[in-house]
N, C-alpha and C positions, 0 to 999 in steps of 0.2 A: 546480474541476477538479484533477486529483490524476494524476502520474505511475506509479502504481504497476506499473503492467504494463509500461510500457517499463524500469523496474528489473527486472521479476522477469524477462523477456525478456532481459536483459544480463550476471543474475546467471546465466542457466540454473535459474532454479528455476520450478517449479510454485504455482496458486492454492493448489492443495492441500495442498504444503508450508505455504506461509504461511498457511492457514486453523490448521494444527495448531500453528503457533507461536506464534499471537498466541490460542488459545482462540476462533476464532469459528468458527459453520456457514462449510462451503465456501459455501453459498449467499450470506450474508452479505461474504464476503469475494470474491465473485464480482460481488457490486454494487459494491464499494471498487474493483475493480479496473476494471470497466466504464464505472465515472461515472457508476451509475445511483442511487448512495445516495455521501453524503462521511463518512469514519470524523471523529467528535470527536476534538478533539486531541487528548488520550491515548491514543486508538488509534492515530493518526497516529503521536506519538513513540514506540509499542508498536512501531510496522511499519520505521519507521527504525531502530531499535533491534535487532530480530532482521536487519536486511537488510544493518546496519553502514554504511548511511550518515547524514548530516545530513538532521534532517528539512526542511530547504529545497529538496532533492533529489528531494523530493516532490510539490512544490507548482508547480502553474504560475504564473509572475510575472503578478502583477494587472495590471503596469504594465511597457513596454520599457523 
């Protein structure tokens, strides 16, 4: 599970800005944001990376 959408909801951006930032189909990056596909970690730090935060700020804790 992957926070991305409560990031791009905080930053005020769109999927479809960050489809174009990180090179993927809106579609593709429509599944990253839904939970319905997980980006590999390099896409991960790709998304943290254009979003400017840690990529831990992505990620839902395995464990409280």
């Amino acid at each position: 599970m992957n926070k991305i959408k409560a990031v791009l909801r905080e930053q005020g951006r769109t999927q479809a800005w960050l489809s174009d930032k990180i090179e993927k189909s809106y579609v593709v990056t429509t599944n990253y944001v839904n939970n319905k596909t997980q980006p590999s970690l390099h896409i991960l730090y790709r998304i943290a990376d254009v979003l400017d935060i840690d990529v831990r700020d992505l990620l839902v804790p395995s464990k409280p």
